[in-house]
C-alpha positions in Angstrom: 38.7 -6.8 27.0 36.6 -8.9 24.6 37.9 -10.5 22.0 35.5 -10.2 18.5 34.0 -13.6 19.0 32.5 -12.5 22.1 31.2 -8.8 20.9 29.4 -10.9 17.9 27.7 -13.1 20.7 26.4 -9.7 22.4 26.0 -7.6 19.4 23.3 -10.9 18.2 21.5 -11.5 21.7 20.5 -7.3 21.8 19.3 -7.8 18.6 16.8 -10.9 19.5 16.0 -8.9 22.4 14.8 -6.0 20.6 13.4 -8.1 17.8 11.4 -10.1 20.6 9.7 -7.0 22.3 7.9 -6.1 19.0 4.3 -7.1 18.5 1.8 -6.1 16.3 -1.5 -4.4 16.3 -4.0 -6.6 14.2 -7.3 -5.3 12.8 -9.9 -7.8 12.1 -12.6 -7.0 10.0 -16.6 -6.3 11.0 -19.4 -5.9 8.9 -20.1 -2.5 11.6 -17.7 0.4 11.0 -17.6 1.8 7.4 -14.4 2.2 5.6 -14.6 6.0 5.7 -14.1 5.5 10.0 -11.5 2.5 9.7 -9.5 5.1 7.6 -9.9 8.1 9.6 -9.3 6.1 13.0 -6.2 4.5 11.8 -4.9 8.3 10.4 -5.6 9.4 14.0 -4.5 6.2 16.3 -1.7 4.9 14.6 -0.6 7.8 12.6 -0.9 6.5 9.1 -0.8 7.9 6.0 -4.4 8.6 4.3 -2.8 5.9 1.2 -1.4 3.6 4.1 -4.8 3.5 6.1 -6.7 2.6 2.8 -4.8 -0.2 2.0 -4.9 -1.4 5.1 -8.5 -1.0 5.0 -8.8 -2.8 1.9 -6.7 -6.0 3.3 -9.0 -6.3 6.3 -11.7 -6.4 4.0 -10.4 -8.9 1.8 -8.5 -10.9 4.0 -10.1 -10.8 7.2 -7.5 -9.1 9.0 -4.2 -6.6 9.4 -1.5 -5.9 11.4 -1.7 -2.1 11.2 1.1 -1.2 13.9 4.0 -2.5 15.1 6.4 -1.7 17.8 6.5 -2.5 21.8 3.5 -3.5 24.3 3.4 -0.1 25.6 2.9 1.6 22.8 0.6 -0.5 21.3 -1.7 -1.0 24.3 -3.1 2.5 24.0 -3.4 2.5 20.3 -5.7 -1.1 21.1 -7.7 0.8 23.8 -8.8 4.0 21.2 -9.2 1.7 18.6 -11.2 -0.7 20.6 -13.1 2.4 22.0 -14.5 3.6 18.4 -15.9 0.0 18.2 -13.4 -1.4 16.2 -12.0 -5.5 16.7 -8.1 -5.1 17.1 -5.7 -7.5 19.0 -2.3 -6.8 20.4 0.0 -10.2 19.4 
């Protein structure tokens, strides 16, 4: 049986482990792909919002990049790929 000093100990070490298998899906900005696409793309790919893709939009623009989705490598990878496909610059970190 554990005692609750030990169950504390577990209970924190699952959490790192789940906080260490997020990443995020960064979108960098280009002078290419009009804000019109980088909204529609990011309302197909990554399931935004219409409100949620224009402000992410508006802070690549602005600041030169986004992080636009998190969650785990899998997911993400495929999300990079279609992204990547429709020209835009997006990194997995």
């Amino acid at each position: 049986m554990m005692n609750a000093t030990q169950f504390n100990e577990l209970e924190d070490s699952d959490t790192l482990l789940l906080e260490v298998d997020q990443r995020h899906l960064v979108l960098f900005n280009d002078e290419v792909n009009s804000f019109d696409d980088v909204i529609r793309w990011l309302v197909e790919v990554c399931n935004h919002e219409t409100i949620q893709a224009e402000q992410c939009a508006y802070i690549v623009h602005y600041s030169g990049k986004c992080s636009v989705k998190t969650g785990t490598w899998e997911d993400l990878q495929p999300r990079a790929v279609a992204l990547l496909d429709r020209g835009l610059s997006v990194e997995i970190m």
